[in-house]
Every structure is written in C-alpha cells, then in structure tokens.
Backbone bond lengths (Angstrom), bond angles and torsions (degrees), N, CA, C in turn:
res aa  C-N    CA-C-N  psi(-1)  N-CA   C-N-CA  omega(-1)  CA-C   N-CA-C  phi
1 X - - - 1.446 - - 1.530 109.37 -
2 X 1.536 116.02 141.43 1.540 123.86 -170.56 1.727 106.42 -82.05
3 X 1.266 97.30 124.70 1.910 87.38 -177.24 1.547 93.18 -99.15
4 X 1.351 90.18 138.19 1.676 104.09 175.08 1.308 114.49 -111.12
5 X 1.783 98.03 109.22 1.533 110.71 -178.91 1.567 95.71 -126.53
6 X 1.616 84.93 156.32 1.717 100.40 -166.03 1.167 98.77 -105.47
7 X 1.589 112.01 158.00 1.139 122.02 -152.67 2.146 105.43 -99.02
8 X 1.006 99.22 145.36 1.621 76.01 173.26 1.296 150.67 -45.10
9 X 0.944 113.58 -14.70 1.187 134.58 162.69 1.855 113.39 -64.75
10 X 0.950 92.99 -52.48 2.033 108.80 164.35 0.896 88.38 -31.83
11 X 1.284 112.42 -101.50 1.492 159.35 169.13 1.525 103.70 19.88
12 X 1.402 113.25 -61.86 1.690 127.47 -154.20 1.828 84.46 -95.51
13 X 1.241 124.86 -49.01 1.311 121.32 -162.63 1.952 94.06 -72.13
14 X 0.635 165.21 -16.98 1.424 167.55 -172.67 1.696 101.60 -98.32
15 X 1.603 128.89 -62.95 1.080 123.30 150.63 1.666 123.01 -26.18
16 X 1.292 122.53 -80.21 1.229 156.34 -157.70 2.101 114.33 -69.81
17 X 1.561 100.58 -28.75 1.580 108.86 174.44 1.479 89.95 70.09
18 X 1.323 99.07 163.45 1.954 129.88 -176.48 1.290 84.36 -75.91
19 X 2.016 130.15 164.37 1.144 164.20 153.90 1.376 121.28 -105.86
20 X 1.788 108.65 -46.00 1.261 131.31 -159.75 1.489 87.61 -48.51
21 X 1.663 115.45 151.53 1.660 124.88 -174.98 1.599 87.09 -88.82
22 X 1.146 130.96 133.27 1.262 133.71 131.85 1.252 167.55 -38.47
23 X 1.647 88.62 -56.48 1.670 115.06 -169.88 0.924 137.98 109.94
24 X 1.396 112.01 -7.38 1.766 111.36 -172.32 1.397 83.50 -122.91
25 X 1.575 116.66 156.13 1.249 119.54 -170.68 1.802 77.63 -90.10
26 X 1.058 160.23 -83.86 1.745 151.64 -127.81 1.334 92.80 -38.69
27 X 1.779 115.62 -66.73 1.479 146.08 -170.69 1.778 107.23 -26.28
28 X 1.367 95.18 -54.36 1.814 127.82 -152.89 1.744 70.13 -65.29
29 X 0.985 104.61 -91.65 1.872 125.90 -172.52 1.142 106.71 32.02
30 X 1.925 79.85 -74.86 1.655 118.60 -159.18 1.446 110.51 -66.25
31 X 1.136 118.10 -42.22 1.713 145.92 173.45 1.789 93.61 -53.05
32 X 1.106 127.91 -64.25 1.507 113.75 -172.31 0.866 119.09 -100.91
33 X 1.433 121.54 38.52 1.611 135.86 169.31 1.569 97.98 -104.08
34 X 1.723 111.39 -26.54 1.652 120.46 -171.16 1.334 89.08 -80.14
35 X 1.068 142.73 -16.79 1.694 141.84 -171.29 1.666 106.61 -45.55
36 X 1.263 105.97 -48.66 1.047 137.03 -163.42 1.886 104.13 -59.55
37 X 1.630 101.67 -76.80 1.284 91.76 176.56 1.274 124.57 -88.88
38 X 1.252 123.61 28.96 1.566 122.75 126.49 1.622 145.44 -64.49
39 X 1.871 99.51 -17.99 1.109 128.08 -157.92 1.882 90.47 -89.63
40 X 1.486 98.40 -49.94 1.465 105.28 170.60 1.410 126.51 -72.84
41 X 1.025 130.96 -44.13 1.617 132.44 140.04 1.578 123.06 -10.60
42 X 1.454 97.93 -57.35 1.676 96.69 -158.30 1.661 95.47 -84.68
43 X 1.451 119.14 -36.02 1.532 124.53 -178.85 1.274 117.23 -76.62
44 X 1.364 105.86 5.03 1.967 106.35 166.75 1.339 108.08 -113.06
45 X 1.516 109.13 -7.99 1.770 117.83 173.02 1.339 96.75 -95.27
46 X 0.797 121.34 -55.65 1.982 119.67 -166.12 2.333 83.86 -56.26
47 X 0.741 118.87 -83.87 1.006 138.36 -167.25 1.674 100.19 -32.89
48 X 1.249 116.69 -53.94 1.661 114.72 166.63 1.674 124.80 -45.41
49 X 1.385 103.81 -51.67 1.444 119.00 165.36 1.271 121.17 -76.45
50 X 1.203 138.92 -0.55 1.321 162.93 154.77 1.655 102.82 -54.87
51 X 1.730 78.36 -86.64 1.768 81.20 -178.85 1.580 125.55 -64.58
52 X 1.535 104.86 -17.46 1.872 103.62 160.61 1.202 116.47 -73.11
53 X 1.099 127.75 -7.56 1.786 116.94 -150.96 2.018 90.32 -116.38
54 X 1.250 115.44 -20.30 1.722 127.89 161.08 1.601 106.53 -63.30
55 X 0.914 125.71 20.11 1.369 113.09 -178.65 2.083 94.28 -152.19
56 X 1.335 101.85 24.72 1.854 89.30 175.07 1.402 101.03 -100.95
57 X 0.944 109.49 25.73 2.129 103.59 150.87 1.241 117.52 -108.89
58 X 1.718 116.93 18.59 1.239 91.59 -178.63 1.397 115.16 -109.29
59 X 1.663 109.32 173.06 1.905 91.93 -158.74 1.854 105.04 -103.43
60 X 1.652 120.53 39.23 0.946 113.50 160.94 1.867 105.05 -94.18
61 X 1.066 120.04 131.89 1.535 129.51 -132.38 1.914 81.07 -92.61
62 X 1.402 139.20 -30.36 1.411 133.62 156.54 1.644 121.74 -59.51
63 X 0.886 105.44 -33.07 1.217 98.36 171.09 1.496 125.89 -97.05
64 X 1.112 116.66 -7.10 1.467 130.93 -171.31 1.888 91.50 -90.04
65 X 1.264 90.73 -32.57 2.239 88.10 179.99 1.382 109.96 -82.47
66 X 1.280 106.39 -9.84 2.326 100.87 -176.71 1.457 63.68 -87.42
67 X 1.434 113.77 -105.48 1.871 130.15 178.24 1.328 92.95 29.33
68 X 1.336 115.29 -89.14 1.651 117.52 -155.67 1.658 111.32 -66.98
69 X 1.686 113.39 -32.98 2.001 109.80 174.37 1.462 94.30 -58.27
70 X 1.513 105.25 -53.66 1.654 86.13 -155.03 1.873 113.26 -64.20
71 X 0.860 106.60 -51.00 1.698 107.06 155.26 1.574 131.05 -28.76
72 X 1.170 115.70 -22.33 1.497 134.34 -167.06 1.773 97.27 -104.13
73 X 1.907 107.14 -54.03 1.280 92.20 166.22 1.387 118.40 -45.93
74 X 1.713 112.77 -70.12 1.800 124.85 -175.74 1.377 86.28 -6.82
75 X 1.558 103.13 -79.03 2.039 119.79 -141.74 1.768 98.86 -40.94
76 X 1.321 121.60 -36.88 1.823 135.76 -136.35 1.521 73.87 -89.52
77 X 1.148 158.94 -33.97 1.350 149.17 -165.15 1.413 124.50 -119.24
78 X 1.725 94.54 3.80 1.686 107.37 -179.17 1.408 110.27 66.16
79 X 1.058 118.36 60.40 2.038 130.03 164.69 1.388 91.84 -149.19
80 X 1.633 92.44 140.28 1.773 101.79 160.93 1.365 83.47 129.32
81 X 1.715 140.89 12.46 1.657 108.96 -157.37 1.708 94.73 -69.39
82 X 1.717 129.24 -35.78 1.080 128.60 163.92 1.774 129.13 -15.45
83 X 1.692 101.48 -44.78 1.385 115.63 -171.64 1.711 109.27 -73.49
84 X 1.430 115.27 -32.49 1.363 106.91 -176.29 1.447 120.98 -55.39
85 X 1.167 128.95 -15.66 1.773 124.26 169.27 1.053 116.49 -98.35
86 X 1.470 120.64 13.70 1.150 121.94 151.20 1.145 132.73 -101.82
C-alpha cells in the first residue's frame, strides 16, 4: 500500500495558511493575519542556518560540510555578509 506523505512544502503551507492577495477584503483579512507566521518561520530558519553556517571554519570535516551548505544557502539569498570573516 502507497503511503501518502506530504512533501515539505505541504507541510509548511498547511501549518503557515495562504498569503497570496485575493480580492475579497474577509479573504485578504485572513491572508494577512498568515503574514505573521511566515515572519516566524523564516526567522527561526534563517537563524538555524545562521548559527550552522558560524561554525564552517571548523576542521572537524562533518561539520565544516552542514557549516559551509548552510552558509552557501545564507549567500544564495543575500544574508550572511557577517559570515564572510569567518
């Protein structure tokens, strides 16, 4: 039997509520009340990879490979200018 699991993306959008503007002011309401826990979402992710991506100088060779992805994400979205002297 096929188990049906959702993909992360599911996952966060079911958590997280629609944003997209609509059109109806009731609709809209509800939509920028979700503003919110997106706002918290993304600042406990930025912030996770933050604090992983502070540790890609170090010379245990596992941690230096999360360290450096998550750092590589930061760079791909323009956050981290902090991380480059490290």
């Amino acid at each position: 039997m096929k188990e049906n699991r959702l993909s992360i993306e599911e996952i966060l959008y079911k958590l997280l509520g629609e944003i997209e503007p609509y059109g109806s002011t009731s609709i809209d309401k509800e939509r920028y009340k979700n503003i919110e826990n997106y706002y918290i979402a993304l600042s406990f992710i930025i912030n996770k990879l933050h604090n992983a991506a502070l540790l890609k100088n170090r010379k245990e060779a596992s941690i230096n490979e999360i360290a450096q992805e998550c750092y590589l994400i930061l760079r791909e979205y323009g956050i981290g200018d902090d991380l480059d002297g490290n």
